[in-house]
C-alpha positions as CSV (number, residue, x, y, z in Angstrom):
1,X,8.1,26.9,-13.3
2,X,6.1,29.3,-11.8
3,X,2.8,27.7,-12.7
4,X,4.7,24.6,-11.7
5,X,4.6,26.1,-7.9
6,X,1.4,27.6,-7.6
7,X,0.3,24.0,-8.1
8,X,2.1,23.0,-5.4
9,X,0.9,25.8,-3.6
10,X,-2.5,25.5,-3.7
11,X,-2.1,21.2,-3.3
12,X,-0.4,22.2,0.5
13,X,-3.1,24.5,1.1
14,X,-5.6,20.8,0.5
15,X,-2.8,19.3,2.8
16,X,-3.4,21.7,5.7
17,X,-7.2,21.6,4.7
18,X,-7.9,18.3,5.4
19,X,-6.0,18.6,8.4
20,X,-3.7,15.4,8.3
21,X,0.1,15.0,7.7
22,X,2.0,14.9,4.4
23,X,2.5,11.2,4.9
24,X,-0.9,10.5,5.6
25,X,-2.3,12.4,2.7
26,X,0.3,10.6,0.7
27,X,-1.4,7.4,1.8
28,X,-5.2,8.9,1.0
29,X,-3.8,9.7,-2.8
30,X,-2.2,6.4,-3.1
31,X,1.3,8.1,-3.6
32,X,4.4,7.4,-2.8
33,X,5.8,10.1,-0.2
34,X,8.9,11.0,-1.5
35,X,6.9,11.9,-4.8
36,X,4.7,14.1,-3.3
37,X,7.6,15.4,-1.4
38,X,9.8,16.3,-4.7
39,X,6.7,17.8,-6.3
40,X,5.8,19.8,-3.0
41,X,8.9,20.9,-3.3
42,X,8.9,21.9,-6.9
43,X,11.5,19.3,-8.5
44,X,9.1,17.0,-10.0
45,X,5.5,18.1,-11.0
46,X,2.3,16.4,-10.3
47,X,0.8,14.5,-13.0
48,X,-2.7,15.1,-14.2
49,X,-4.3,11.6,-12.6
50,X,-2.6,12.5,-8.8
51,X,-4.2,16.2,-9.3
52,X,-7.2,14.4,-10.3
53,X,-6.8,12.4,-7.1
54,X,-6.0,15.6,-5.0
55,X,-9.1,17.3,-6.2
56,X,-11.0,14.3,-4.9
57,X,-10.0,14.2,-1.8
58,X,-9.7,17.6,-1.4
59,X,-13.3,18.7,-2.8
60,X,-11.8,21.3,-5.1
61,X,-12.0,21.7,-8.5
62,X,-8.9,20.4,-10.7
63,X,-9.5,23.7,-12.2
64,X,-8.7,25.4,-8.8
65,X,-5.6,23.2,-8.6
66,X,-4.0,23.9,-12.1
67,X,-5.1,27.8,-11.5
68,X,-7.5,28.0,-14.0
69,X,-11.1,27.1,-15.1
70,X,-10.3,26.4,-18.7
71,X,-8.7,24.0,-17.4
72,X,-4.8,24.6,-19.1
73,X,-3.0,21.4,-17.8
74,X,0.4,23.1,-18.0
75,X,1.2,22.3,-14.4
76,X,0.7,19.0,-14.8
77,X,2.5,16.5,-17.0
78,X,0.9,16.3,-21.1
79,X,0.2,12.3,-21.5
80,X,-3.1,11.1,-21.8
81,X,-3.8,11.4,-18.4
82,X,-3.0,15.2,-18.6
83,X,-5.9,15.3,-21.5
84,X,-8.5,13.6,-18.9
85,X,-7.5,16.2,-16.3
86,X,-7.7,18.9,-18.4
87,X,-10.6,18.1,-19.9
88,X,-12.2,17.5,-15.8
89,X,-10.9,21.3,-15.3
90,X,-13.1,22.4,-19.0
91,X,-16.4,20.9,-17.6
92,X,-15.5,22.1,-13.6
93,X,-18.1,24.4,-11.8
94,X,-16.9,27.7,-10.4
95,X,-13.3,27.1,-8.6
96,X,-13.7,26.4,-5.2
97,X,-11.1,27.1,-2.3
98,X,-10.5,24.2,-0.1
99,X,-12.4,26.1,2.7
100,X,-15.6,26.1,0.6
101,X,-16.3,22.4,-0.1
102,X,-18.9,21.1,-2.8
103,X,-22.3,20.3,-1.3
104,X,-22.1,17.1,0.6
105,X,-22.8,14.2,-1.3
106,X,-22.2,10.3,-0.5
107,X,-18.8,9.2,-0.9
108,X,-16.7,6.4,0.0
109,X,-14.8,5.8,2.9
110,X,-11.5,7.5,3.0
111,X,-12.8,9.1,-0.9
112,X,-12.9,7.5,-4.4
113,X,-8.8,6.6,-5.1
114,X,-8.4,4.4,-2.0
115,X,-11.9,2.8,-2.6
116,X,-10.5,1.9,-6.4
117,X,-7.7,0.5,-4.5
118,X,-9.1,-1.2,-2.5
119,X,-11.5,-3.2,-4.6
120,X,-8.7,-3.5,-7.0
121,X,-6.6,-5.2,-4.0
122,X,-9.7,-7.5,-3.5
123,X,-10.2,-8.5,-7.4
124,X,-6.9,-9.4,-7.6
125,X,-6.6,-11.9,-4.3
126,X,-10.2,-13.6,-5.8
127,X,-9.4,-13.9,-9.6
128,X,-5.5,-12.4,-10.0
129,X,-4.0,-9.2,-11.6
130,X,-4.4,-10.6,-14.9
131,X,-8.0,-11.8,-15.0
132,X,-9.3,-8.2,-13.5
133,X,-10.8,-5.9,-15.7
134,X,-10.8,-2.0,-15.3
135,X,-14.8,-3.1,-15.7
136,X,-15.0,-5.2,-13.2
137,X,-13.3,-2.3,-11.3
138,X,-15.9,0.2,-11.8
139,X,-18.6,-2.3,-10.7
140,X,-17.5,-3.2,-7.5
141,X,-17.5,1.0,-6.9
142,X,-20.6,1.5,-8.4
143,X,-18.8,3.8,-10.9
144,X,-18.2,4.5,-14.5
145,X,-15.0,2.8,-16.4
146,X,-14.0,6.7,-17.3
147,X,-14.0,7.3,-13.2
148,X,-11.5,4.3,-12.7
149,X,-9.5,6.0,-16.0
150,X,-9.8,9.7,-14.6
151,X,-7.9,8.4,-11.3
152,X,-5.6,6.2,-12.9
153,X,-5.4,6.5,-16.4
154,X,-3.0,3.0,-16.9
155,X,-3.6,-0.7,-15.6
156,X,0.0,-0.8,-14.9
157,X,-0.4,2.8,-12.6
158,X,-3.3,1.0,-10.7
159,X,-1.0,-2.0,-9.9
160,X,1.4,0.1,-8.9
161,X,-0.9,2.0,-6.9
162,X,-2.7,-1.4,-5.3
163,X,0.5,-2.9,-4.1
164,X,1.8,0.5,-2.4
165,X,-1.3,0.8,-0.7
166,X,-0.8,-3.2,0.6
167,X,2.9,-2.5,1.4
168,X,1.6,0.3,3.7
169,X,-1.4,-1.5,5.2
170,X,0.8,-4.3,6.2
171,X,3.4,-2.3,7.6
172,X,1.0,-0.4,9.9
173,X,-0.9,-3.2,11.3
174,X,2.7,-4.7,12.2
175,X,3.2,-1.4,13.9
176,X,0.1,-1.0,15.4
177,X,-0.1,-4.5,17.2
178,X,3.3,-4.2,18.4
179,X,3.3,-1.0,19.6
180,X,4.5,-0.8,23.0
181,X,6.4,-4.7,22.8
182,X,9.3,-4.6,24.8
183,X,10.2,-8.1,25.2
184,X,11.8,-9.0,21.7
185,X,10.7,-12.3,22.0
186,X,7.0,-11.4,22.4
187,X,7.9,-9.0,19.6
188,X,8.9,-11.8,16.9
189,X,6.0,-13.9,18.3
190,X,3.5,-11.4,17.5
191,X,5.1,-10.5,14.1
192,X,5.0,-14.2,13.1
193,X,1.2,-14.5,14.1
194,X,0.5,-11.5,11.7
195,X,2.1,-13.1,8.9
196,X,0.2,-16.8,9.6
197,X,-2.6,-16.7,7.0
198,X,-5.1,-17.5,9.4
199,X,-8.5,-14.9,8.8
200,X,-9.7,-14.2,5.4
201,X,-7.7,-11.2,5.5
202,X,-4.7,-12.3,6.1
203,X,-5.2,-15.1,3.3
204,X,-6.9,-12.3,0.6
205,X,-3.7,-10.8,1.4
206,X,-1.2,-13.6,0.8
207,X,-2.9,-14.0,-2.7
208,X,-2.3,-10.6,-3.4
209,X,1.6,-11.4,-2.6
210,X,1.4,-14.3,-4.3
211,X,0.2,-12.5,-7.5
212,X,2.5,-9.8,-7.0
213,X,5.9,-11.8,-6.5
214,X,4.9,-13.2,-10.1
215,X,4.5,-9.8,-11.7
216,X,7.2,-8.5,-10.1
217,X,9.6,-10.9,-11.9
218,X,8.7,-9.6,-15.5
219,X,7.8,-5.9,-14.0
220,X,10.6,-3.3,-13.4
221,X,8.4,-1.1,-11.9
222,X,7.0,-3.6,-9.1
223,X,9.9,-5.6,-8.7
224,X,11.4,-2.4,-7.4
225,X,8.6,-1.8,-5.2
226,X,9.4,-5.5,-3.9
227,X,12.3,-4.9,-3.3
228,X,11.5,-1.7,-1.0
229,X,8.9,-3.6,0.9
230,X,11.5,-6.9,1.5
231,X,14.2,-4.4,2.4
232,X,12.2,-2.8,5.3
233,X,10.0,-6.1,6.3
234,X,13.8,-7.6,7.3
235,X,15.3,-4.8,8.2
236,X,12.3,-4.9,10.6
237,X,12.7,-8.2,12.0
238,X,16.4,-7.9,12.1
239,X,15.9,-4.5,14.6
240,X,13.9,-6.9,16.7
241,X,16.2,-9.8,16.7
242,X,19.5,-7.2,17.3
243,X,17.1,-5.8,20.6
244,X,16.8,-9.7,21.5
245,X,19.9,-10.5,21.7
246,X,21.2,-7.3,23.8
247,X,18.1,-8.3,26.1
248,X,19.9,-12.1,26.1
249,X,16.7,-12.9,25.0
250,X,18.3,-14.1,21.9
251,X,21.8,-15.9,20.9
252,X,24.3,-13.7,19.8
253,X,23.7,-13.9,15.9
254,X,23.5,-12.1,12.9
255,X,20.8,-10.4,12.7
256,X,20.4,-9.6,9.3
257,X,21.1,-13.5,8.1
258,X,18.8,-14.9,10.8
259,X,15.8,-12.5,9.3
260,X,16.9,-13.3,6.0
261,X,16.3,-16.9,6.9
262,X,13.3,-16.2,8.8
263,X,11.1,-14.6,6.5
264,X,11.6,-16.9,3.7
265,X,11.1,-19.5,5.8
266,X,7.7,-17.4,6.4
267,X,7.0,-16.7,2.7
268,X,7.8,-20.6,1.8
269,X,5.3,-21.8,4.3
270,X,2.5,-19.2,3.8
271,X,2.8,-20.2,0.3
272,X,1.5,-23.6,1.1
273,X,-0.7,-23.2,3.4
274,X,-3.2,-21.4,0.8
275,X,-2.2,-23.8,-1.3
276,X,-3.2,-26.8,0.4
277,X,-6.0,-25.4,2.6
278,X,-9.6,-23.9,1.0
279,X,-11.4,-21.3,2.6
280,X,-9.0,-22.0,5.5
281,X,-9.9,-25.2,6.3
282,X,-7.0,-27.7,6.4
283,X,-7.6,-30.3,3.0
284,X,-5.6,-33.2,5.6
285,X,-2.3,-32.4,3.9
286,X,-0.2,-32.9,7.5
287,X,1.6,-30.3,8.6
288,X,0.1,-27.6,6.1
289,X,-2.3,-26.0,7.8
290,X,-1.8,-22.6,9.2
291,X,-1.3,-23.3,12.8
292,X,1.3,-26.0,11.5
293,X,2.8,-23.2,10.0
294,X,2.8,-21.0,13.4
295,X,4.1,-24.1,15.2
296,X,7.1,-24.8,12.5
297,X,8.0,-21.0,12.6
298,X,8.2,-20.8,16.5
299,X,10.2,-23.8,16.8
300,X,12.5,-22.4,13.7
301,X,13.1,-19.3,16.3
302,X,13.4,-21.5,19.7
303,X,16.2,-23.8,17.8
304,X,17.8,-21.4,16.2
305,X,17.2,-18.0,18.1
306,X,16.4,-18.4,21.4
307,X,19.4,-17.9,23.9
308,X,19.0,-21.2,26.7
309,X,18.1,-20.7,29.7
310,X,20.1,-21.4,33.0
311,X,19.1,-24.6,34.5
């Protein structure tokens, strides 16, 4: 137990390093925040691929993190990813406090864990989870296969892993582009343009959905994960829809049924849309096409939502 906190320790001391919040460190990890919480925290410990993760991000040694250079992993959970962390910590240079960084050398943009995901996130909107190999991985980051393992040991972690990091892209762009909305109405417009597969982000992230929805149904692990992201995406546009209708922008409704309504309506017609259109260009299928799907949604709200207006 002791060990157990001078782990934790020393990961805060990366925390305050890098100069960010606990959330937002969470996100650079690819961990979920309460985890990180509960290990801070000392009721769950870190497992050997998050230190490894930590270490990158933090340019320490893993060695500094588990407290010693001969690497003893006992701070860190003993699967197989504990044996790739401790052997990291056998082979580390001289530990390194997270004040004295290694010498600069290239690395990727936010560090080498969200890069993995990030490719990983693209893979799988081009060719699916299934058809991505941890190979292919490692060549679209110009890294080595054992890189991809010493992060995330497990395909299944990296899933897991890929469709956090989407859940909490997705809701910060909705919170970013409707920051400062105070018209509900505006509000649910702007949320339902987000959600139109329109760019060739928007559409590389629909596939990932897509994907996802189907692994989620024989996955215990992501469909739980589903159902966190579904439960706040509603509870979402339900908050808006309750602030319409005390605005008398909206009827008085339920505001949890109309969202529930609303966003499968959303999923049902996003789902066709990439299905009928390639590369974004409408294939003539009428009313298909992603603008169809804008119009069909806003009409959905103005029949159903919007409170009439005194002639």
């Amino acid at each position: 137990m002791q060990q157990q906190d001078e782990v934790a320790a020393r990961v805060r001391q990366v925390i305050d390093a890098a100069g960010v919040s606990a959330r937002e460190f969470a996100r650079r990890i690819v961990i979920d925040p309460s985890k990180l919480s509960r290990s801070l925290n000392g009721t769950r410990r870190f497992t050997a691929a998050e230190l490894a993760r930590i270490a990158d991000i933090g340019a320490v040694d893993v060695g500094w993190l588990l407290g010693s250079t001969a690497g003893a992993a006992a701070g860190a959970d003993t699967d197989a990813a504990g044996r790739t962390a401790a052997g990291a910590a056998r082979t580390a240079s001289p530990v390194r406090s997270p004040s004295a960084p290694r010498p600069p050398v290239p690395a990727p943009e936010g560090g080498r864990p969200l890069q993995i995901v990030r490719e990983t996130v693209r893979l799988i909107a081009e060719r699916g989870f299934h058809a991505v190999r941890v190979a292919d991985i490692a060549a679209a980051c110009h890294t080595s296969t054992a890189a991809i393992h010493y992060h995330f040991p497990g395909r299944d972690e990296l899933l897991e892993a890929a469709v956090r990091w989407c859940m909490d892209e997705d809701t910060r762009r909705r919170a970013d582009a409707t920051a400062g909305t105070r018209h509900a109405g505006d509000e649910l417009r702007l949320l339902i343009e987000l959600q139109t597969p329109r760019t060739e982000r928007q559409r590389r992230q629909w596939c990932v959905w897509l994907d996802l929805w189907a692994e989620a149904a024989r996955s215990t692990t992501i469909g739980r994960l589903h159902v966190e992201y579904y439960r706040q995406w509603r509870g979402t546009v339900a908050g808006v829809i309750r602030r319409g209708v005390e605005q008398g922008v909206f009827r008085p409704v339920d505001a949890d049924g109309a969202a529930l309504a609303l966003t499968a309506l959303i999923d049902g017609l996003a789902s066709q849309v990439l299905a009928t259109e390639t590369d974004g260009q409408d294939d003539g299928v009428p009313g298909t096409g992603a603008q169809a799907m804008y119009d069909t949604l806003i009409a959905h709200v103005d029949a159903c939502l919007t409170a009439p207006t005194a002639d």
